[in-house]
N, C-alpha and C positions, 0 to 999 in steps of 0.2 A: 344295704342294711337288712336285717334277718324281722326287723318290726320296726311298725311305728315310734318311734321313742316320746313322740308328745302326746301320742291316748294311754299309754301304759311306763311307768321306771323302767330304766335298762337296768338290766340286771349282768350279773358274771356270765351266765350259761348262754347270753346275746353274744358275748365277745368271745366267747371258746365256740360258737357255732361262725362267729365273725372271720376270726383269725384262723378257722379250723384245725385249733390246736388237736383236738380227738382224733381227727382225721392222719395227719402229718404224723404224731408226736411216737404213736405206736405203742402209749400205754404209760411211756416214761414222763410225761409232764400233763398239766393239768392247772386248772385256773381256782384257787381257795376263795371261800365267802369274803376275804377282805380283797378281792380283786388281783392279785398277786397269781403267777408262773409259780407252780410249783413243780420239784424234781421228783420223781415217784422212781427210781433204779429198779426198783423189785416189781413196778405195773400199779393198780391205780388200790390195792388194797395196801400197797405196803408201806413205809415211811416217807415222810412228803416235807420237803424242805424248799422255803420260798424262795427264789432265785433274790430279792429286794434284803431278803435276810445275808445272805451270802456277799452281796456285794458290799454292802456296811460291811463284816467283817473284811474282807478285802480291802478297802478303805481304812480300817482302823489298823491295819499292816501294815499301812505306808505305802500299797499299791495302789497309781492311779489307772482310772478305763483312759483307752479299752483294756479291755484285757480280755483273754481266752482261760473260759471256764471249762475243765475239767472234771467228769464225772466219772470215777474210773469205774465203781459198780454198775454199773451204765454197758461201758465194755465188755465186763466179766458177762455180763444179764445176755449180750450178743452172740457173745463165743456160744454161753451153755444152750442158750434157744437154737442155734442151726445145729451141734451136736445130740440134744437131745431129739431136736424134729428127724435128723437121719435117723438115729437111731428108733424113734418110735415107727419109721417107712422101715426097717430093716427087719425089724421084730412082725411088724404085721405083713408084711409079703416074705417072708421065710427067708431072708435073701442071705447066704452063707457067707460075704465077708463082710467090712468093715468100715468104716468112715474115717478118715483123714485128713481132718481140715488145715490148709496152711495159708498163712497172713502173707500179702505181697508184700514187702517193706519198703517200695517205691509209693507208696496208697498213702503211709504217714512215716515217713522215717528218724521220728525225735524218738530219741532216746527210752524216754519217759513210757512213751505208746509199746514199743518193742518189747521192752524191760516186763513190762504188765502185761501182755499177751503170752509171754512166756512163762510167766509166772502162773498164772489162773490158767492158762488152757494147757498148763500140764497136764493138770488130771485127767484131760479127754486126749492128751497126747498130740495137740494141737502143734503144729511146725511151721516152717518160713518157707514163701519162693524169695530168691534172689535171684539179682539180675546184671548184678558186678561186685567188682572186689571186692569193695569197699560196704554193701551190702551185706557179702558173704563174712567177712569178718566181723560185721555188727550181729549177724545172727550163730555164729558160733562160739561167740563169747557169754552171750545170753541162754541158749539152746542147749539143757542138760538131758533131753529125756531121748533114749538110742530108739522108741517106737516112733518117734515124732519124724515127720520126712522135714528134711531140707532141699529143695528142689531147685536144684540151680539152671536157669535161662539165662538168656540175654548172650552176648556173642564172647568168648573165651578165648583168652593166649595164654599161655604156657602153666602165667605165673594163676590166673585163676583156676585151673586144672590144678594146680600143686595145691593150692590153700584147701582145694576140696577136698582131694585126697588124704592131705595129711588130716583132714576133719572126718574123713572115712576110719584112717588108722586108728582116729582115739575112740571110737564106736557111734559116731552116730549116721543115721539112717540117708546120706548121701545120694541122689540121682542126678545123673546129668544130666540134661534134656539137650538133644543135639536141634540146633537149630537152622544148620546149615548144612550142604553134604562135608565139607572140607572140615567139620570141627575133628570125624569120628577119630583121623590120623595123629591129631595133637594131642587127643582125648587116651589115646591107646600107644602114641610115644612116650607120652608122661606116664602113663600108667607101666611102660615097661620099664623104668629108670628106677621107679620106685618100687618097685616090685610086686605092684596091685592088682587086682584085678574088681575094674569101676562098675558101679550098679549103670546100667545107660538107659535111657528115654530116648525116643523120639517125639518130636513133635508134627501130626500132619496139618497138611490145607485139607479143609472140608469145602465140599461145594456149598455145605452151609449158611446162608447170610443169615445176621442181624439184623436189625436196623436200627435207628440213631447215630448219634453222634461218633459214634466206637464201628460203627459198620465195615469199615476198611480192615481192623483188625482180624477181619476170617474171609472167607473164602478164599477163592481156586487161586488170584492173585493176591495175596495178603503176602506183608515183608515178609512173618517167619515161618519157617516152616517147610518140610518136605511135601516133597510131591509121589503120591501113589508110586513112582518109578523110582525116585529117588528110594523111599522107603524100602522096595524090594533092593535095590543096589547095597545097602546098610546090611542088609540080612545077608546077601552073598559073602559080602568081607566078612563079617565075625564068622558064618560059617567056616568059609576060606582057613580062617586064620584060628578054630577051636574056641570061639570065644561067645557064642550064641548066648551059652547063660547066664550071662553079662547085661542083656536086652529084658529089662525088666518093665516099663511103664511106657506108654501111647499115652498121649499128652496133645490135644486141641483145644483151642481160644476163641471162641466166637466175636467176644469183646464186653467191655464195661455196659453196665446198668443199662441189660436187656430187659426191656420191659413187656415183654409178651411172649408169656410160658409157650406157646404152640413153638416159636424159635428153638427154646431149651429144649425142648423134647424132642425135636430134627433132629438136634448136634446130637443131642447122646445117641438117638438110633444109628447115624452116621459113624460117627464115632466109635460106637463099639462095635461097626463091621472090621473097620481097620485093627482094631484092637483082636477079633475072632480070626481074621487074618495072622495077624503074628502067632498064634497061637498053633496055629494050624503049619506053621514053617517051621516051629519046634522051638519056638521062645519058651523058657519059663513063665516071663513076665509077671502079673500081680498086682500091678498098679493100673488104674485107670485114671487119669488126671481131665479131668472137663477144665479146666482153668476157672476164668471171673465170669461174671455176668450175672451175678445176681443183685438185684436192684433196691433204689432205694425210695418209696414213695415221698418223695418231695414235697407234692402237693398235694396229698389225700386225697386223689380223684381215684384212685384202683381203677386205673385204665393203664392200653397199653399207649399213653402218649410219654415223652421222652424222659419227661421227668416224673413219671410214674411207675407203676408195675401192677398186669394186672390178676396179680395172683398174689399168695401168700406163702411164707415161708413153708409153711407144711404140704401145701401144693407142688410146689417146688422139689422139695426131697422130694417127696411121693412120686414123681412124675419121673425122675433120674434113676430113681433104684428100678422102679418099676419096665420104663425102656430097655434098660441094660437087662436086668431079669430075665427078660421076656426073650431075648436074644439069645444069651445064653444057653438058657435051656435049654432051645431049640438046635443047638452046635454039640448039647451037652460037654460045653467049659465051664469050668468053675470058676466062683464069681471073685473078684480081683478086688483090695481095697477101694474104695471110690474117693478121691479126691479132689476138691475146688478149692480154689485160689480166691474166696470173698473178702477182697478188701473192703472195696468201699462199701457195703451191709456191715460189717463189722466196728468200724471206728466212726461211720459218720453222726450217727447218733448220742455220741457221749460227749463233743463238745460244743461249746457253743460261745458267739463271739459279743461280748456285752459293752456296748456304746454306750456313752450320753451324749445330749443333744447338745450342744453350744448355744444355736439360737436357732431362727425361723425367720425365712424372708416371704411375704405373699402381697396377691394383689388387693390391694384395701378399694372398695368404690368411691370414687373421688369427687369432689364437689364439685357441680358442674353450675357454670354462670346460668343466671335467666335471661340475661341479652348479651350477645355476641358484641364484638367489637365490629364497625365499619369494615374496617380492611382484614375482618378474617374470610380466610379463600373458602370457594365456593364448595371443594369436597369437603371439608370442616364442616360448614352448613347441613351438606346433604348428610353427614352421619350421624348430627342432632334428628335428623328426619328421621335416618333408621331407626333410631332410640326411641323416638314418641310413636313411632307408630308401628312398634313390635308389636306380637299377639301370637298363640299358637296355631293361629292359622298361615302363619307367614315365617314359619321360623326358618325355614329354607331358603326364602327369596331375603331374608335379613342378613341370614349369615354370608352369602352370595355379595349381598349391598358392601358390608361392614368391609372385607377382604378388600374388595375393588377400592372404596373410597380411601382405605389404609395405605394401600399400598401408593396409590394416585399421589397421597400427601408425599410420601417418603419418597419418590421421585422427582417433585417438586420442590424439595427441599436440599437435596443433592443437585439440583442446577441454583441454588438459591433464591427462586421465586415464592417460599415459605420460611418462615423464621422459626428460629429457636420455638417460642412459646406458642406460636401457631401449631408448629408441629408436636407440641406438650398437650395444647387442647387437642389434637386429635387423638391420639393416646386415649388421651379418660374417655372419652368417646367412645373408639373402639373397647376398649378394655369392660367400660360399663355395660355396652351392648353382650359382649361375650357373658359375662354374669348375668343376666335377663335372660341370656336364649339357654344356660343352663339348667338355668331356675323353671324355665318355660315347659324344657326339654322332658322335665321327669312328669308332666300331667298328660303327656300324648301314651296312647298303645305302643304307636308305631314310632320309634325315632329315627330321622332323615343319618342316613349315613356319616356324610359330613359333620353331622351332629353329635354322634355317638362317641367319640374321643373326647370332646367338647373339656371335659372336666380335667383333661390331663398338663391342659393349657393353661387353666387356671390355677393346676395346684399349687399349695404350700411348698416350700424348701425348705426341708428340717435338713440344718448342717449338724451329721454327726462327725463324733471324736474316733477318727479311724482313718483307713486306707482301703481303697478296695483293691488296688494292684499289692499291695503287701497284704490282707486276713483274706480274699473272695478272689482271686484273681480268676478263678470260671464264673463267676457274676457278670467279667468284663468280658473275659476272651471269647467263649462260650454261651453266653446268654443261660445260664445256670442258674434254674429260679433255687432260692432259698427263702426258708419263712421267716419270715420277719414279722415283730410284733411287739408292743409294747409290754414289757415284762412288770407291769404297778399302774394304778386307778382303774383297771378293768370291771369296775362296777361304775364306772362314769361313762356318760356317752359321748365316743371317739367324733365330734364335733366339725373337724379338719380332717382335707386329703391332700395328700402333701407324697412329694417323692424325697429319697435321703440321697442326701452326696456328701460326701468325704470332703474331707478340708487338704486333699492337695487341689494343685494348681491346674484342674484339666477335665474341661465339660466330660469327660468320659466316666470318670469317677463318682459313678451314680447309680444308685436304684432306683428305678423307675416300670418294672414290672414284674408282679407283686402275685403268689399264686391267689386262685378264687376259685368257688366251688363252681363256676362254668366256662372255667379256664385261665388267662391272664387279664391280669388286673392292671391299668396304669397306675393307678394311686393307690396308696392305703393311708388307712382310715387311723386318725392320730389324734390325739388331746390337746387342746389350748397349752402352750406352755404358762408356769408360773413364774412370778416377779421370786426369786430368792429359793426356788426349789430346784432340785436334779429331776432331769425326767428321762429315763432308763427304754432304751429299745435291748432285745434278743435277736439276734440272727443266726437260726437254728442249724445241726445238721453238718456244720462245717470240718466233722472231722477226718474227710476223704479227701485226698490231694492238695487242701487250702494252705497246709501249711511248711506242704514241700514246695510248692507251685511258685508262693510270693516271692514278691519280685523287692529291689529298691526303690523305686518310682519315688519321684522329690526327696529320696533319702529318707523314707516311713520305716525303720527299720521293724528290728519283732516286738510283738506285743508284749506285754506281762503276761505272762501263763503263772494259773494255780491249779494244782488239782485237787480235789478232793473227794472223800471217801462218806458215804452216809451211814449212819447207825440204824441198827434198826428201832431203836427210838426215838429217832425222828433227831436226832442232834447231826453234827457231821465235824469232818475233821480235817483239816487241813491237812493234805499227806506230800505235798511240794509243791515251791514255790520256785518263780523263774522270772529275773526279773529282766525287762526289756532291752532293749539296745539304749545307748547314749547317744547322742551325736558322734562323740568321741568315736564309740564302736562302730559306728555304718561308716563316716568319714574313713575309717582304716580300710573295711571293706572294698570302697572305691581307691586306695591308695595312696591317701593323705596320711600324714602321720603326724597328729594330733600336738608332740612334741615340737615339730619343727612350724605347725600354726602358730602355737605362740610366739617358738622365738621369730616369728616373720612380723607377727602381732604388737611386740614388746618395741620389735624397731622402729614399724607406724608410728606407735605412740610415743617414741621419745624423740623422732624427728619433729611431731606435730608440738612436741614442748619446747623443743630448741624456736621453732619459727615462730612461739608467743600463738599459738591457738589451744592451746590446751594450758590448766597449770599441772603440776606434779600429782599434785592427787586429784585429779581430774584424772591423767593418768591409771593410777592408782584405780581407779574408781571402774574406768575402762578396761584394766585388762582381770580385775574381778569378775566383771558381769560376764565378759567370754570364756572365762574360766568356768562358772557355772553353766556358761549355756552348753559350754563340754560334757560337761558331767550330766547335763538333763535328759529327759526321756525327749524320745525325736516328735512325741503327743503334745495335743494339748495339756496344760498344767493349771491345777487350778490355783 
């Protein structure tokens, strides 16, 4: 906790230093005097709408949580800040060309996300990479501006060459990025059939690494990409065959949410030798492509740990125009548009995934007898001992005691030389001892190691309304911190530390580390629930890969997504709504066909009426409720 809360009221500005909303939020959200998450799209002077407001209207639509909230200003606020930051490094270091930003569409591939990125970053001429067919036709359908690049990766046969090309002929801004040596001949068959002549990229290996989670994505052995030799062999054939001016962008990837600028500034020095290179063999060229890697502070430490970054957007350009600059000049080349591939910086921040609690299970301290029974066994005995004569001088050799005598019982009771309720009092025993040496733990300096988890064992279990294999699945896979926090009574003080799990069927399906401002957290810090109220968590940040990633896991199908648009008067507006899967719908997914459930259902039940266990409308009554449980959301309902 950030204060005493019994010498002083908790106030708002405890639980926005608590949850480190200031820190993470990056300007877009914020905690209001009625204790309330509010949504700031334009930063913290501009219109502010409470997320507790939002969800009431959600609810009076007929949508239950979870649901995936959508702020599409949010988005727009993304795109114009990394455009305008190049552009403000390009005006102050003189640098002669231009910025290029284009959206992976692997990062978030819903419709909704593409549609609106195309839409708003018109104006800065903002384009797509893709990385298959299926891709490629989602962004040339959406994609009207011929300055905007569409940068196609990922591995190509015939027919992905041809959807390109003919998206060449209608005028827009087309690169192939060769990722292999063998594409160049498919790339340049196709192109001779049709009678084109293709804009082409390379892509190299830099000896560059990362680090994090993405680190395999670059260097010398990385899947894509040419090799210095291979790169020269590229230049021989177009030579060879008149087609050099053809070779327009050098294109390397270091990989996702690099968090530590000294990295980024390697790759581009690296980078644009290879790039001063082709230039110098007689390329045109133009484009310089850095790919992704720009990060997204998760947890508000502005460091370089993995799920942080430890620099700032303006840092950032600055440091990429400035490296390439510097190179340049010194080759006397002229400077080439600059282009990165920021997905996940771009989408994570505009949506966000809004749970309610269902219930809460923890450990209560339990009444413990003042005389034992005769025949209770002797480690029982000994961890009343532990109990009465804990102190913080001993809190070491207690925790030591409590372990051994625990475990002594549970061994004993698996050969059957302890009973049921023998082994129940040892339980409250242990369990009461754990809460004592907690309690113990926070009046020491120094806390015993063993001791310092202490609280993670005790916490609360808030089961939320959600999945984490279908809204978080790098929560699971990955260890992917995201912030989490109660979105309403943030002017009350968070009481309970508690971890969240999901209401499928599978200890994994859980949160239980939580960011904090000296790193990870086990527990976060949660409110008493109320008898007959909703109590609302945020699970911030999720609009990078969460909701191409999910999975089926227990048949969780998609959530209800809304998106909405805010005014600058502080109102907002529903601008689409998407409502979740059915059972019906995920069952088809897996290959059931919802049609032939029933009639298999309908048979059940008029056999069980022929054999006298059912009557007719009992029946009746029967194949009603699984008719509706067809048609319901695959969530809880309240």
């Amino acid at each position: 906790m950030t204060r005493n809360h019994t010498l002083t009221p908790w106030r708002v500005e405890d639980s926005a230093d608590l949850y480190g909303i200031h820190s993470w939020g990056s300007g877009y959200f914020d905690v209001n005097e009625a204790g309330e998450v509010v949504i700031c799209p334009k930063g913290p002077s501009g219109p502010r709408v409470p997320i507790p407001e939002i969800i009431a209207g959600i609810r009076e639509r007929g949508y239950e949580l979870p649901c995936l909230l959508r702020v599409e200003n949010i988005l727009d606020s993304q795109i114009a800040k990394l455009h305008e930051s190049f552009r403000k490094a390009i005006k102050s270091l003189g640098y002669k060309g231009s910025y290029r930003g284009v959206f992976p569409i692997k990062v978030n591939q819903q419709q909704q996300v593409v549609e609106e990125i195309a839409q708003f970053g018109s104006r800065y001429h903002h384009g797509f990479e893709v990385g298959s067919k299926g891709e490629l036709i989602a962004a040339v359908s959406l994609l009207h501006d011929r300055e905007a690049c569409l940068v196609c990766n990922g591995y190509k046969d015939g027919e992905f060459i041809d959807l390109g090309l003919q998206a060449q002929r209608l005028g827009l801004n087309v690169l192939f990025v060769l990722e292999m040596p063998g594409e160049l001949e498919v790339i340049l068959e196709r192109a001779r059939v049709l009678g084109m002549r293709p804009k082409l990229g390379v892509r190299c290996k830099l000896s560059t690494k990362a680090s994090g989670h993405w680190a395999e994505s670059g260097g010398e052995r990385s899947v894509f990409g040419l090799t210095p030799s291979q790169i020269v062999d590229v230049v021989d054939k177009l030579k060879e065959i008149g087609m050099l001016d053809c070779l327009r962008l050098l294109h390397y990837h270091l990989g996702s949410q690099i968090s530590n600028i000294r990295d980024i500034r390697l790759g581009a020095m690296e980078g644009v030798r290879f790039y001063v290179g082709l230039v110098q063999e007689g390329a045109p060229m133009g484009y310089l492509d850095l790919g992704g890697g720009l990060a997204v502070d998760y947890d508000g430490s502005h460091t370089n740990y993995f799920t942080s970054r430890n620099y700032t957007v303006d840092e950032y350009t600055a440091d990429i125009v400035e490296a390439i600059q510097s190179t340049l000049d010194e080759e006397g080349i002229a400077h080439p548009h600059i282009v990165t591939e920021s997905g996940r910086a771009t989408v994570a921040y505009y949506s966000m995934l809004l749970v309610n609690i269902l219930d809460v299970s923890r450990l209560e301290e339990k009444h413990l007898p003042d005389e034992l029974p005769d025949d209770t066994p002797e480690p029982v005995r000994n961890l009343r001992e532990v109990l009465s004569t804990l102190s913080p001088r001993n809190l070491q050799e207690c925790y030591n005691d409590a372990i051994y005598y625990r475990d002594e019982v549970r061994q004993l009771f698996a050969t059957g030389s302890v009973n049921l309720r023998q082994r129940c009092l040892a339980e409250r025993f242990f369990w009461n001892i754990f809460m004592k040496l907690a309690e113990e733990k926070e009046k020491l300096k120094t806390v015993p190691r063993d001791l310092q988890d202490i609280d993670s064992h005790l916490a609360d279990i808030y089961y939320g309304n959600f999945s984490i294999f279908q809204s978080l699945p790098d929560s699971w896979a990955i260890d992917q911190l995201f912030p989490v926090m109660p979105v309403h009574r943030l002017q009350e003080y968070p009481s309970r530390k508690g971890v969240i799990s999901d209401i499928t069927c599978d200890s994994d399906g859980q949160i239980d580390h939580f960011i904090d401002q000296q790193g990870i957290k086990r527990t976060l810090e949660l409110h008493e629930l109320r008898d007959g109220e909703e109590y609302y968590l945020g699970i911030f940040l999720v609009g990078a890969y969460q909701e191409t990633l999910g999975d089926l896991h227990n048949l969780m199908g998609d959530n209800n997504v809304v998106s909405v648009r805010i005014e600058d008067d502080g109102s907002y507006e529903v601008v689409r709504e998407q409502q979740g899967d059915t059972v019906a719908d995920v069952l088809s997914y897996v290959e059931y066909e919802p049609r032939r459930i029933m009639e298999d259902l309908r048979s059940v039940a008029e056999r069980a009426v022929r054999e006298g266990r059912i009557t007719p409308s009992q029946r009746f009554s029967f194949l009603q409720t699984y008719e509706d449980g067809l048609r319901g959301y695959t969530y809880f309902e309240s």
